[in-house]
Gaussian input, Z-matrix of N, CA and C with variables (Angstrom, degrees):
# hf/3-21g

backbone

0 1
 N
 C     1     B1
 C     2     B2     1     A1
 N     3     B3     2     A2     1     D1
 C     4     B4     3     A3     2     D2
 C     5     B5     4     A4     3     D3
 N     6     B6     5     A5     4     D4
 C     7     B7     6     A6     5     D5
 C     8     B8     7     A7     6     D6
 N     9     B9     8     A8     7     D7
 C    10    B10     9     A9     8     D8
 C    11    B11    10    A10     9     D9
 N    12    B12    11    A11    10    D10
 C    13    B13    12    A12    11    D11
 C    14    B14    13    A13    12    D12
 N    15    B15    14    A14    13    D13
 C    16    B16    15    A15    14    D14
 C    17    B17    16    A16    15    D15
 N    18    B18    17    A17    16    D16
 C    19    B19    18    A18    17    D17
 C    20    B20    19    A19    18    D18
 N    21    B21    20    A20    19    D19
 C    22    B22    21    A21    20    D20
 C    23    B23    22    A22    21    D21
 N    24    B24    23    A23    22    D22
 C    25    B25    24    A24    23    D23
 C    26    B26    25    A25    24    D24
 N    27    B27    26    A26    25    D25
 C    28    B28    27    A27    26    D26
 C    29    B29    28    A28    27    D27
 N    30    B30    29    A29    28    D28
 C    31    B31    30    A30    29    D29
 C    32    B32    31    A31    30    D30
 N    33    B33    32    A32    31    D31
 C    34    B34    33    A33    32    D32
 C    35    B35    34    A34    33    D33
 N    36    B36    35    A35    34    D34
 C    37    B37    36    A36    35    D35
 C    38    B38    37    A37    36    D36
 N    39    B39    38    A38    37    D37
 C    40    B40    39    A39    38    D38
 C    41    B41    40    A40    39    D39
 N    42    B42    41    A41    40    D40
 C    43    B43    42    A42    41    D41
 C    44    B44    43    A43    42    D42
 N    45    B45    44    A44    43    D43
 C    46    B46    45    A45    44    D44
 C    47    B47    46    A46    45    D45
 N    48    B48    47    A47    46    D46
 C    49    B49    48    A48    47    D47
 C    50    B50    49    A49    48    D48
 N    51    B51    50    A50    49    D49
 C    52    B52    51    A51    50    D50
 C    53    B53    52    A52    51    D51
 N    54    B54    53    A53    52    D52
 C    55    B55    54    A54    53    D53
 C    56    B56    55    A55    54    D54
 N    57    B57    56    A56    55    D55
 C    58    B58    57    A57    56    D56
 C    59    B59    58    A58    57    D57
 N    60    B60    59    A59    58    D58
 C    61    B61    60    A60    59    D59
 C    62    B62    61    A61    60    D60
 N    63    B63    62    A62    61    D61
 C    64    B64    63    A63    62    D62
 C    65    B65    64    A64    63    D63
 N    66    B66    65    A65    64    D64
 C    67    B67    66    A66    65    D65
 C    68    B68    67    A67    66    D66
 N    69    B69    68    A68    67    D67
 C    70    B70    69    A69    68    D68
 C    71    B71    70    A70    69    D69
 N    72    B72    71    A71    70    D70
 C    73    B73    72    A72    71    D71
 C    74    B74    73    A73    72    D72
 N    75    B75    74    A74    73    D73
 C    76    B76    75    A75    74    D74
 C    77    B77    76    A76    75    D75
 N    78    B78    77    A77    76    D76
 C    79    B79    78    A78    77    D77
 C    80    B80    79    A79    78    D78
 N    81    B81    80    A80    79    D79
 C    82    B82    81    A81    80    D80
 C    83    B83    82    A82    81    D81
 N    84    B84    83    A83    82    D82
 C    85    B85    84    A84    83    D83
 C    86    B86    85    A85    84    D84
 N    87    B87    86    A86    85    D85
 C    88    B88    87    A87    86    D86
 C    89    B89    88    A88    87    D87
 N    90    B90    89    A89    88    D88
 C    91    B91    90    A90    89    D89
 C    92    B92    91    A91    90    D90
 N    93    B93    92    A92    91    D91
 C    94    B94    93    A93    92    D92
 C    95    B95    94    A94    93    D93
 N    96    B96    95    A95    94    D94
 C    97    B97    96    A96    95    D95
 C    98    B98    97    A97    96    D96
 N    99    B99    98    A98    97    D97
 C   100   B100    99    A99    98    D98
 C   101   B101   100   A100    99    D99
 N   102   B102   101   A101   100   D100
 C   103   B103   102   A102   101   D101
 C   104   B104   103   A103   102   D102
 N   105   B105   104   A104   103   D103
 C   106   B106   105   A105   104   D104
 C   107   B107   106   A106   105   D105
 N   108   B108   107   A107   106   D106
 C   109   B109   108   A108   107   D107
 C   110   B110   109   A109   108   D108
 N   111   B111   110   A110   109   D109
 C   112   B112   111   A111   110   D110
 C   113   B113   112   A112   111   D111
 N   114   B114   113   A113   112   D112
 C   115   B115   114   A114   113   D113
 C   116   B116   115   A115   114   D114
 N   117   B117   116   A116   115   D115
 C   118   B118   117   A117   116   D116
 C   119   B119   118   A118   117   D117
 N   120   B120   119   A119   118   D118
 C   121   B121   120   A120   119   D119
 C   122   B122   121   A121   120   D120
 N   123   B123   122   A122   121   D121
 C   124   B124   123   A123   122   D122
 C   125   B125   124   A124   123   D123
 N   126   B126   125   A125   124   D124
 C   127   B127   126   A126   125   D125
 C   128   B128   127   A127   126   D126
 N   129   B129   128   A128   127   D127
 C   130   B130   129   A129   128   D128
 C   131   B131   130   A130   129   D129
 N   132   B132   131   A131   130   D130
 C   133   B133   132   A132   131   D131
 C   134   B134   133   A133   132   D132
 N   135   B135   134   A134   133   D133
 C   136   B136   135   A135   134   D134
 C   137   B137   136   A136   135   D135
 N   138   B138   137   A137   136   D136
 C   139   B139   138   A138   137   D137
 C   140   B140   139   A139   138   D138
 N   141   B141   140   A140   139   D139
 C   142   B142   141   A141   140   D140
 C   143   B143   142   A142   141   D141
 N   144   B144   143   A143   142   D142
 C   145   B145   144   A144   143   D143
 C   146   B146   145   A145   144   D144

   B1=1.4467
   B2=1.5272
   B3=1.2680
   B4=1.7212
   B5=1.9516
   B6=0.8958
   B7=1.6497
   B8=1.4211
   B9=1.3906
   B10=1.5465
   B11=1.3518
   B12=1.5454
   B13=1.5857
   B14=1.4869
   B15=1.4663
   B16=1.7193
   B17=1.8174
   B18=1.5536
   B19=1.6288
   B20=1.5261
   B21=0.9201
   B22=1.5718
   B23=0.5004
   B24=1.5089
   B25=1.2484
   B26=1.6046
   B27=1.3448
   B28=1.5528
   B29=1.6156
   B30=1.0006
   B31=1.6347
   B32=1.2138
   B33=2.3117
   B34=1.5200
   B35=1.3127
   B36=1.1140
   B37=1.5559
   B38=1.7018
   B39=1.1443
   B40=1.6596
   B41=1.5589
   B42=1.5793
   B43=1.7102
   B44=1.4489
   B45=1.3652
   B46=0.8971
   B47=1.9193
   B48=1.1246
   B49=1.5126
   B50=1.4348
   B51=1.1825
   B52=1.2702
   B53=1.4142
   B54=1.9286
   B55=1.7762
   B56=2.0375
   B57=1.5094
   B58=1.6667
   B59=1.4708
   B60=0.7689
   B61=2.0513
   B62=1.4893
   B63=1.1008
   B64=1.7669
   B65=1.3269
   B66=1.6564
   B67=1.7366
   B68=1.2535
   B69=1.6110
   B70=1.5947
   B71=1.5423
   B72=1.0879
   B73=1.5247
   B74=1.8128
   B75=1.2395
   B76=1.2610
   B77=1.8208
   B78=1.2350
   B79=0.9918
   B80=1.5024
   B81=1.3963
   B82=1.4365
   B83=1.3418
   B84=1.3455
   B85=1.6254
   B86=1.5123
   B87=1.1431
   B88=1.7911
   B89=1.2560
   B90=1.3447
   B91=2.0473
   B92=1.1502
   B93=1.2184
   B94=1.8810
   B95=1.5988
   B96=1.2274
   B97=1.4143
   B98=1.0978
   B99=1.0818
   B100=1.6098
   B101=1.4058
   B102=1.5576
   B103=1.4806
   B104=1.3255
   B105=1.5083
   B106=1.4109
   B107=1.8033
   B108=1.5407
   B109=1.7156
   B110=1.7207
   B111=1.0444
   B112=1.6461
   B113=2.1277
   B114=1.7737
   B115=1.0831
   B116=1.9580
   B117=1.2516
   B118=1.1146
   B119=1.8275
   B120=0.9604
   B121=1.9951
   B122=1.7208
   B123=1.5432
   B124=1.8927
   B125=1.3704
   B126=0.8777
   B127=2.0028
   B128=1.7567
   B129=1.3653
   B130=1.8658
   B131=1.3192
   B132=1.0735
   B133=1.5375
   B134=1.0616
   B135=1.4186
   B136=1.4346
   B137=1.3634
   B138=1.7051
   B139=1.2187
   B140=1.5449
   B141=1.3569
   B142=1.4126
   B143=1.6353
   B144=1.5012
   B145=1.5394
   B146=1.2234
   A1=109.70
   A2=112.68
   A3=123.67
   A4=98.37
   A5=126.40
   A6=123.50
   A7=102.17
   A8=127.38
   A9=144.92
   A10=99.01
   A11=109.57
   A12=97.91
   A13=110.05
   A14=90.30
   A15=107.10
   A16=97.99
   A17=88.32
   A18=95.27
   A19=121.19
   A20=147.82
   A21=144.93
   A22=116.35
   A23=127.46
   A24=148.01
   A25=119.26
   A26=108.18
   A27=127.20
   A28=101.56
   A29=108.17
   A30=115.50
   A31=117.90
   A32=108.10
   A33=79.76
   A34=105.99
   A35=156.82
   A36=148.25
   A37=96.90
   A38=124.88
   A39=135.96
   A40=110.34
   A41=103.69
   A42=92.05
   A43=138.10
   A44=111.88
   A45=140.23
   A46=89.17
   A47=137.98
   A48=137.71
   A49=108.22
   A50=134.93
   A51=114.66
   A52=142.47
   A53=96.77
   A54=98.59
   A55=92.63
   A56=108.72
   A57=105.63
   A58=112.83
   A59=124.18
   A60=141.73
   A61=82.73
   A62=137.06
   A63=114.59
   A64=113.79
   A65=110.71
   A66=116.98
   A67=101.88
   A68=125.79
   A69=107.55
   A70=124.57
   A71=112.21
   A72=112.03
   A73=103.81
   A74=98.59
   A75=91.16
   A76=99.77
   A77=122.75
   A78=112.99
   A79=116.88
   A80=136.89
   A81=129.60
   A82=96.23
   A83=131.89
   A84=127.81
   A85=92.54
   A86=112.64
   A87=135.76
   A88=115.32
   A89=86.35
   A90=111.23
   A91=104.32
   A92=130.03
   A93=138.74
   A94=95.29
   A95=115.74
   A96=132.70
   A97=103.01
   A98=129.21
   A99=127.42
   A100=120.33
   A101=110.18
   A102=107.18
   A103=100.69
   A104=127.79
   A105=121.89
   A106=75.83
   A107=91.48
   A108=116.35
   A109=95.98
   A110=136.53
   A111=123.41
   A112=85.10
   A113=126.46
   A114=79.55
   A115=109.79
   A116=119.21
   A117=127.04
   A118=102.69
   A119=115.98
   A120=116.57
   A121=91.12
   A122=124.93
   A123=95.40
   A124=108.38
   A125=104.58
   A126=98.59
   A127=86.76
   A128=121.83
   A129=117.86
   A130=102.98
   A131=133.82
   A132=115.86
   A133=125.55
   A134=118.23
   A135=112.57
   A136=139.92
   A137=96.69
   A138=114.12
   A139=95.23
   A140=136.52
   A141=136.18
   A142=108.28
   A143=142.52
   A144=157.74
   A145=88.05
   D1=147.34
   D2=-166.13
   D3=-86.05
   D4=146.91
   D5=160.49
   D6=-85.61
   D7=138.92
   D8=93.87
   D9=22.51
   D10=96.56
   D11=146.50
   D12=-78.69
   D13=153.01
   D14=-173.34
   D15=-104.96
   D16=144.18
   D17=174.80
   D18=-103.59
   D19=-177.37
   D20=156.80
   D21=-149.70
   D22=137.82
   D23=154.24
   D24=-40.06
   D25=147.49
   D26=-165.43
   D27=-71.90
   D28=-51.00
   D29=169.26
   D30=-38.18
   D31=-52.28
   D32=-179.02
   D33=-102.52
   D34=24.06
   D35=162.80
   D36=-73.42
   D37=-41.53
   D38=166.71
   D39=-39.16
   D40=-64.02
   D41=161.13
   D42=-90.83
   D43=8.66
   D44=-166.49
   D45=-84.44
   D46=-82.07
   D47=120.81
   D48=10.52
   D49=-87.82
   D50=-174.97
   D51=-69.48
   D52=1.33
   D53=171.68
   D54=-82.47
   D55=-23.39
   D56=178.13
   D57=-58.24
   D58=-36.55
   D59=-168.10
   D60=-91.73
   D61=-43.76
   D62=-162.49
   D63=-74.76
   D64=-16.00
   D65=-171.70
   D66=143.49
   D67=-50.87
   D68=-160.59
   D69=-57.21
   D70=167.85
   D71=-172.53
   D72=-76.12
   D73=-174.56
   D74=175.72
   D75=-106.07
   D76=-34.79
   D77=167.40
   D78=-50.77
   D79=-62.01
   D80=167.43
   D81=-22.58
   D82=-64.35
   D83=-137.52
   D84=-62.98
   D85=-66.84
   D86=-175.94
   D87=-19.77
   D88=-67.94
   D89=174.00
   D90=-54.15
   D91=-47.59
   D92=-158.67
   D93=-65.53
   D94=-54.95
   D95=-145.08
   D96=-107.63
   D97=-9.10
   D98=-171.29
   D99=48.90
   D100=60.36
   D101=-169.70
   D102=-127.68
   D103=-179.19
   D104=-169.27
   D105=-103.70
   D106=175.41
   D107=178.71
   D108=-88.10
   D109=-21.12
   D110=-165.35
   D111=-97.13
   D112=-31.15
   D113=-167.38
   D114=-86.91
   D115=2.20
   D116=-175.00
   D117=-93.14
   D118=-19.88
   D119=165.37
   D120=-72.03
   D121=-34.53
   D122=-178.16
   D123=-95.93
   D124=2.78
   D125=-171.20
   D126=-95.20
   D127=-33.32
   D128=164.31
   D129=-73.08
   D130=-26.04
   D131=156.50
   D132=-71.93
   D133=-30.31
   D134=-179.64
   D135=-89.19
   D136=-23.65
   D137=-170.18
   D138=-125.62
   D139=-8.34
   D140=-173.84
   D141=-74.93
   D142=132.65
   D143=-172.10
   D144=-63.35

């Protein structure tokens, strides 16, 4: 069986980004959130200062 891509909200990729800028690793984030590393490198591109 295929998974459900999952969507998110702008809000949280926004803080999602700012636990990255506050210190956490990105691995923590990944693991935490269950996200891949390429889509959290564009949401720090996109949404990262």
């Amino acid at each position: 069986m295929s998974q459900k891509r999952r969507t998110f909200t702008t809000d949280f990729k926004k803080q999602v980004v700012a636990l990255y800028e506050s210190g956490k690793s990105r691995q923590d984030i990944v693991s935490e959130y269950e996200l891949t590393a390429s889509a959290l490198d564009r949401w720090i591109a996109v949404f990262g200062i």
